[in-house]
Each structure stands twice: as structure tokens, then as C-alpha cells.
N, C-alpha and C positions, 0 to 999 in steps of 0.2 A: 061462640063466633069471634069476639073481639078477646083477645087477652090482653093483660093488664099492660105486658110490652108495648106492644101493638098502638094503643092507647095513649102509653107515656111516647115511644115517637112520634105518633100523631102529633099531638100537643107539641111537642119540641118544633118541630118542622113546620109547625103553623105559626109559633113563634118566634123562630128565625128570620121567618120571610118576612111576618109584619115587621122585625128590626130593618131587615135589606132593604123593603122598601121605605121605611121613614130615612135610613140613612141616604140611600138617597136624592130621595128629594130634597131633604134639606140641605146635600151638596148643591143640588142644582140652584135652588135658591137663593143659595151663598155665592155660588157662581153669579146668577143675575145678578145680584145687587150689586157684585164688585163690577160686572160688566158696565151696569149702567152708570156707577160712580165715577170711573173712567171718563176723562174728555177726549171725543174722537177726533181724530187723524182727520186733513181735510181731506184725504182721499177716503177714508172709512166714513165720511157726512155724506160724502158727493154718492156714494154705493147705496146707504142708508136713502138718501131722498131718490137717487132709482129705483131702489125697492119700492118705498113707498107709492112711487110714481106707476110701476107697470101694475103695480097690486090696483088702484085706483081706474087703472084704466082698464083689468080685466075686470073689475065691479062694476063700472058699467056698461059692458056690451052683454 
């Protein structure tokens, strides 16, 4: 049923992805943290506290 081919791509292709996906996330991560190391803009605050703001007030209706 399985030949030995078969097999060794399997294995390759399962290990590819798990690298895709650790790399990444770990970009993403890296991205955050430089995000949030960043001092915002006061128009990036003023955006930031209206988010915060409609998120708050669709929590609770």
C-alpha cells in the first residue's frame, strides 16, 4: 500500500509545514513586539483609544 517513496514525502511535507508554520509565527511575534516597542503617533493613540472605546461599548449591549 505505502511505499517507501511515498512515505519519505510524507515525512518531508509534514516537516516543511511544521518549519512554515513556526517561521511564521515567530515573524509575527517579532513583528508584535517591534509594534508595540514603538511610541504611537497621537493620531495612532486617538485611533488606538476608539478602538478600545467601540470594542467596550459593543461588550456591553
Amino acid at each position: 500500500m505505502w511505499n517507501s517513496a511515498s512515505v519519505s514525502l510524507a515525512i518531508t511535507a509534514a516537516l516543511l509545514a511544521v518549519l512554515q508554520i513556526w517561521w511564521i509565527s515567530s515573524l509575527m511575534k517579532r513583528n508584535q513586539r517591534r509594534r508595540l516597542a514603538e511610541p504611537l503617533t497621537a493620531s495612532a493613540f486617538r485611533d488606538e483609544l476608539e478602538k478600545i472605546f467601540r470594542q467596550s461599548c459593543i461588550d456591553e449591549s
